[in-house]
C-alpha positions as CSV (number, residue, x, y, z in Angstrom):
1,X,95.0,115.5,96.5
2,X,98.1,114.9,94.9
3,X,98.6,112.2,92.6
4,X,100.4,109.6,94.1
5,X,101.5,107.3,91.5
6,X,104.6,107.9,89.0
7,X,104.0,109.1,85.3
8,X,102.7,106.3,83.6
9,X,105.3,106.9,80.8
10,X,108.1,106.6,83.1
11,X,107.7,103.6,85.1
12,X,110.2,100.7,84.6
13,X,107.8,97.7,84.2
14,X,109.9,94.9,84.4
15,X,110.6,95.3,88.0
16,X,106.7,96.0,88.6
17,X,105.7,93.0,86.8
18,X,108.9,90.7,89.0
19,X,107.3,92.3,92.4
20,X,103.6,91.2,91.1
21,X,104.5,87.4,90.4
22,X,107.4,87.1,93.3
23,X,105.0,89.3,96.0
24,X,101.7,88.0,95.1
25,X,103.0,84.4,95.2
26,X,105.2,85.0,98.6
27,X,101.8,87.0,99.9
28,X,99.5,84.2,99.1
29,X,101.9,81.7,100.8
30,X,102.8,83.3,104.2
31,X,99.1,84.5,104.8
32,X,97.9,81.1,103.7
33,X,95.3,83.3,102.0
34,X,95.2,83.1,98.0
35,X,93.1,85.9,97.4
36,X,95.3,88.4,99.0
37,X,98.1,87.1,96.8
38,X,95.7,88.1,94.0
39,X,95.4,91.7,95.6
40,X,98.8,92.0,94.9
41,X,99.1,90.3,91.6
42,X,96.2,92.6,89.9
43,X,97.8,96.0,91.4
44,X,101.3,95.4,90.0
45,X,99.5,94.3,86.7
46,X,97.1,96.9,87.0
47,X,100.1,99.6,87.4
48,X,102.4,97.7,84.7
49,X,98.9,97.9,82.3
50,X,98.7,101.7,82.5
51,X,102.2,101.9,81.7
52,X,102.0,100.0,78.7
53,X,99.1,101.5,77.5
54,X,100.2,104.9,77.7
55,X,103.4,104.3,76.7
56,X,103.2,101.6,73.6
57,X,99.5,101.4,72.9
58,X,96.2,99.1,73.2
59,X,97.4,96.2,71.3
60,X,101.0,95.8,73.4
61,X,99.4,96.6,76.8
62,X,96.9,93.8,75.7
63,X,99.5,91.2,74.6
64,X,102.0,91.7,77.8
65,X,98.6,91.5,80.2
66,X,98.2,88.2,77.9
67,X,102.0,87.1,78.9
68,X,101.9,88.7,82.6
69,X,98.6,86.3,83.4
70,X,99.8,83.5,81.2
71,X,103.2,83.3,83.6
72,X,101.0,83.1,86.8
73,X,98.9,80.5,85.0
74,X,101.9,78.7,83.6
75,X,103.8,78.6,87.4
76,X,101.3,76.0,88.8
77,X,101.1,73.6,86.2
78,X,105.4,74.0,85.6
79,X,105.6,73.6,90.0
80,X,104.6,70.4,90.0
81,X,107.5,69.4,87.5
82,X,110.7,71.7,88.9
83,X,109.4,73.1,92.3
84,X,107.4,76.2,93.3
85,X,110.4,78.4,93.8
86,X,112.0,77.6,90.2
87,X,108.9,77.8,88.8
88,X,107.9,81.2,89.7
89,X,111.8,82.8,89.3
90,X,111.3,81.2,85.6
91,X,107.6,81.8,84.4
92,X,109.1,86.0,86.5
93,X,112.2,86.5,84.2
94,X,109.6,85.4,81.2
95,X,107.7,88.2,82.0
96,X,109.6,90.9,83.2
97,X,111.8,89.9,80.1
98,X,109.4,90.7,77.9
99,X,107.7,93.3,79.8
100,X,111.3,95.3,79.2
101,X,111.5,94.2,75.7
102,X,108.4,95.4,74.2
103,X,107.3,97.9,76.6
104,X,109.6,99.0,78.5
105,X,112.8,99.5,75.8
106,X,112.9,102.5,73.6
């Protein structure tokens, strides 16, 4: 079988980790089901992960995992202050911004 997934070298990440955080959180609200928001969540940061890894090393694939599931964990908390929409376009450009700055920039 051929491998379907792109050279883990080449992948954009930024737009990855956006469809992880934006997909997994519209997911999880239209099924009404959290845990298939999840699903969709750990894929994207499953596929960013393997990127980063191959392409920058251990320590940066650890840190943007860090940043990736500390802007899912920060959106709750910062939806009760501005609104779950703001919140997760806010906590998304923090982590696709630094998903292109550290791993995905040359």
């Amino acid at each position: 079988m051929k491998n379907c997934l792109k050279d883990p070298e080449s992948l954009s990440t930024a737009p990855v980790v956006a469809a992880g955080l934006i997909g997994g959180w519209q997911v999880a609200r239209a099924t009404g089901v959290r845990p298939i928001g999840g699903v969709v969540l750990t894929a994207a940061g499953v596929l960013a992960g393997r990127s980063w890894w191959a392409r920058k090393g251990a320590a940066t694939a650890v840190g943007l995992s860090a940043a990736y599931l500390g802007a899912f964990g920060a959106s709750h908390p910062l939806a009760k202050r501005i609104g779950a929409w703001p919140s997760v376009l806010t906590v998304t450009a923090a982590a696709a911004g630094a998903a292109y700055w550290f791993g995905d920039r040359n």
